[in-house]
C-alpha positions in Angstrom: 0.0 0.0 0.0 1.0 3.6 -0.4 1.1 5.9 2.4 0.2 8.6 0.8 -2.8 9.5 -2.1 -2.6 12.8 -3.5 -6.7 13.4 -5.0 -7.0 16.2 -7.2 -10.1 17.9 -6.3 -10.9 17.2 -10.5 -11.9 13.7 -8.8 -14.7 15.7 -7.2 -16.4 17.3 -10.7 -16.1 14.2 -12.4 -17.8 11.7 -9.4 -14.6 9.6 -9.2 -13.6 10.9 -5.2 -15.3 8.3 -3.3 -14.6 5.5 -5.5 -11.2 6.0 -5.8 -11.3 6.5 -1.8 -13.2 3.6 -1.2 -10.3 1.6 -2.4 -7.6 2.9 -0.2 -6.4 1.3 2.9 -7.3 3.1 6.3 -3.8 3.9 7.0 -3.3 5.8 3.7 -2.9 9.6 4.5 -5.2 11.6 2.1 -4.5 15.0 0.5 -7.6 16.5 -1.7 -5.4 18.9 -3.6 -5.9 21.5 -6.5 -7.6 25.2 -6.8 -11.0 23.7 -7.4 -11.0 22.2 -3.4 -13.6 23.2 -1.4 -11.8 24.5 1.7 -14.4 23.6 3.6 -14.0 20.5 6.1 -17.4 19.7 7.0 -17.8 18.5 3.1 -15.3 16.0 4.0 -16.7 14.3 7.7 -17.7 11.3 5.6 -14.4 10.6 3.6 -11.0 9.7 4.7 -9.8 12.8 3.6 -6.7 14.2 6.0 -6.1 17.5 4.7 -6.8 20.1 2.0 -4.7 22.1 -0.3 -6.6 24.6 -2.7 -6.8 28.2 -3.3 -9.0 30.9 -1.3 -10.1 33.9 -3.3 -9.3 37.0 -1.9 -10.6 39.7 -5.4 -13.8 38.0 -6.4 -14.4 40.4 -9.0 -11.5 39.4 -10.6 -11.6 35.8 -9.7 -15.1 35.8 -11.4 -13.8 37.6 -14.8 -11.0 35.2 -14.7 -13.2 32.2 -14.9 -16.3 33.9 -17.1 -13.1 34.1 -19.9 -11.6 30.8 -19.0 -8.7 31.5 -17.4 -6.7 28.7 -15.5 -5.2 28.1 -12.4 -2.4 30.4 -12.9 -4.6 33.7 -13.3 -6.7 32.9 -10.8 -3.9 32.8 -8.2 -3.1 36.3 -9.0 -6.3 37.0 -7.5 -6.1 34.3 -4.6 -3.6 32.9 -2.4 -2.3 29.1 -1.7 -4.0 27.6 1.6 -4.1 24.4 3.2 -6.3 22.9 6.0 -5.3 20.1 8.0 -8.6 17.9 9.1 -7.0 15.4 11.4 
């Protein structure tokens, strides 16, 4: 087994989290990662999940022009900063 699983939060918007999740051993530390994770740990209670990594908008205006012209990760940290939340 792997100690480790890094989940991109992409796992989320295409329904593929839990199954991937619910073949990982219970002593497999879990990192939902990416700037489409919900930074919000309550979403998580019923996953292993053991910490998150996304990105926290901080100019929503600009945030919101950035995605209405489809601009990627990179642009939308300009407008954002880098946060993680440990949930164990």
């Amino acid at each position: 087994w792997a100690d480790v699983l890094f989940l991109t939060s992409t796992s989320i918007l295409n329904n593929s989290t839990e199954k991937i999740l619910a073949n990982v051993h219970a002593k497999v530390k879990t990192l939902m990662l990416g700037p489409s994770t919900p930074m919000v740990a309550e979403a998580f209670d019923h996953l292993p999940v053991h910490m998150l990594a996304g990105t926290v908008p901080l100019d929503k205006e600009n945030i919101i022009k950035a995605v209405r012209h489809g601009m990627g990760a990179p642009v939308l940290h300009r407008f954002s900063r880098k946060s993680y939340l440990s949930l164990s």
